[in-house]
N, C-alpha and C positions, 0 to 999 in steps of 0.2 A: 704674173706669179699665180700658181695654183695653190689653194690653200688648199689645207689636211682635212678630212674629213674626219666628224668628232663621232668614236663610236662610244654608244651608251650603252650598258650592260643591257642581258637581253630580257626583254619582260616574261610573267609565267610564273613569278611568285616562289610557293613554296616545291623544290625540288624533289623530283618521281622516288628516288632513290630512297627520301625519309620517310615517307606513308607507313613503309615495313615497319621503322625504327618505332615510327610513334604507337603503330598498333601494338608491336611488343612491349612496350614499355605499360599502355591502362592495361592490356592482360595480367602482365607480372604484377602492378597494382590489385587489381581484382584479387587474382588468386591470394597477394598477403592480405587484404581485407578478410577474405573468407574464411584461411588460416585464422587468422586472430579470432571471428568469430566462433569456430569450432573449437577452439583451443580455452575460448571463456566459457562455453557453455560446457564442456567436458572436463575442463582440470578443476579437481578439488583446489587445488594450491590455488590457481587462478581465481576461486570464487572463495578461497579464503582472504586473498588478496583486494578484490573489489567487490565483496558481499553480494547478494544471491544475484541471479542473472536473468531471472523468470519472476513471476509473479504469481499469486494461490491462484489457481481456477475454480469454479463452483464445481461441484461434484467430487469435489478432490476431497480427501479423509484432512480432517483439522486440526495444524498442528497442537499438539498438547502443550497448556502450561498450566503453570500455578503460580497465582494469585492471594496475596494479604489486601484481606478486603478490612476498613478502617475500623471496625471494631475488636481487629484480632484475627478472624478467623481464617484461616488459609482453606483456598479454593481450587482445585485441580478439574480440569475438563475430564478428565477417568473418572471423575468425583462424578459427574452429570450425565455418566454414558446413558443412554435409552431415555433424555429428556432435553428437548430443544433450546440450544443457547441462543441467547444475542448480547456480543459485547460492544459497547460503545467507547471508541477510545477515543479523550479530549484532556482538555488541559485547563486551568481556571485563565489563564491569560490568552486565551484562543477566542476572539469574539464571537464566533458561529457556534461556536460552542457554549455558551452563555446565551445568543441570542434562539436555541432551539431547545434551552434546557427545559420551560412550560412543556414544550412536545415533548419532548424524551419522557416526560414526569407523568403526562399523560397518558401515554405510549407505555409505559410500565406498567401501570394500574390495568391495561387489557393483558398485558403479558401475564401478570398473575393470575388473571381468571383462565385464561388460555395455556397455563403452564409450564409457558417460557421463563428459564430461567435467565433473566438481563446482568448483567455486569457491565457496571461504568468505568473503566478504566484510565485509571489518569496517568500521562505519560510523561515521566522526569521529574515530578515536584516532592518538595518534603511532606510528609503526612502533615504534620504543622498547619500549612500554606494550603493542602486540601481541604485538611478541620477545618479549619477558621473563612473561607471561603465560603464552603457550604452551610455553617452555621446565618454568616451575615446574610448569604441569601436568603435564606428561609430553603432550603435543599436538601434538606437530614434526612430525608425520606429515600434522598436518591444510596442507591446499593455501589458505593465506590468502593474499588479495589484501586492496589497502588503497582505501579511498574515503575520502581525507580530510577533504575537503569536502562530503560528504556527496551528491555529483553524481548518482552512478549509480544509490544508493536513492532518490532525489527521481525519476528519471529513471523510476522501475520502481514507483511510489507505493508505498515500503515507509514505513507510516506503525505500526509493530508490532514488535517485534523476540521472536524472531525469526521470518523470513519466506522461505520458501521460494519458489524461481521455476525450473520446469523447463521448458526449451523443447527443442523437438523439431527434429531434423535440419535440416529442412526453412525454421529460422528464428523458428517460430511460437511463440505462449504453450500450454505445453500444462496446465499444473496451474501455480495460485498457492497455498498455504497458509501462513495467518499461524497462530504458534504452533509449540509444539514439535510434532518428527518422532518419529518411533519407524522401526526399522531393518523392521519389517513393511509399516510404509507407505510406505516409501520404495519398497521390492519390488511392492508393489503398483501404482504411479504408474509405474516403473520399467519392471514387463512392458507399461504401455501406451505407451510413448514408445519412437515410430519416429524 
């Protein structure tokens, strides 16, 4: 008796024919990727949808807001034109925030010799809960404005707390730094802002 000879499918893996299929297929991927991204960074509707797309650059012109700062007073960046800002946006429940406030407090006292005007910005809290905060610390000294609604950090992509933003005379972004200050770097940022 002859037995049947056992055929095995032939080896070679993946077939000539699909190579085409597959490169069509990450092309068409690629290109909806890059749709999507051009379509976020150009449609209004789409960046009303998922909020800004971009982030401030230094040199850029600084968006304007206004601020109530805790004894009343409302504060407008048009208000400051042709005199160098620096806003520090933090929050009483933010530890780095608390643990750089000595620097910040130090760090203000060259600001006024040097004629930066500083703004502490606190982001979402009741005026309340900022009083009474900076009372128990011993903090009354420090110059807090309130952003309730959280406007003005959205408006300056403070996505970190805490975040520093110094603009220069002239309106512009001159130094953004997310993370605690120290009273040396502030001096340092400081002698560069006209």
């Amino acid at each position: 008796m002859i037995e049947d000879e056992v055929r095995l499918p032939p080896r070679g893996g993946f077939p000539k024919w699909m190579i085409p299929v597959v490169v069509l297929i990450l092309l068409a991927n690629a290109l909806l990727l890059l749709g999507t991204v051009l379509w976020l960074t150009e449609s209004p509707s789409a960046q009303d949808a998922f909020g800004p797309v971009s982030e401030l650059k230094v040199a850029e012109p600084a968006p304007d807001f206004e601020v109530q700062m805790l004894g009343g007073e409302t504060v407008a960046l048009a208000d400051l034109k042709g005199r160098p800002v620096w806003l520090s946006f933090w929050a009483t429940w933010c530890a780095p925030c608390r643990a750089e406030m000595p620097e910040v407090l130090a760090a203000n006292v060259e600001a006024q010799k040097l004629g930066i005007r500083f703004i502490a910005v606190d982001v979402a809290e009741p005026e309340t809960e900022v009083s009474n905060y900076l009372k128990r610390s011993g903090y009354t000294a420090l110059p807090a404005a309130l952003d309730p609604d959280g406007a003005v950090s959205s408006e300056y992509s403070v996505y970190n707390l805490p975040t520093h933003v110094f603009i220069d005379s002239a309106g512009k972004l001159h130094h953004i730094k997310s993370g605690e200050l120290t009273r040396s770097e502030f001096l340092e940022i400081a002698r560069e802002l006209k």
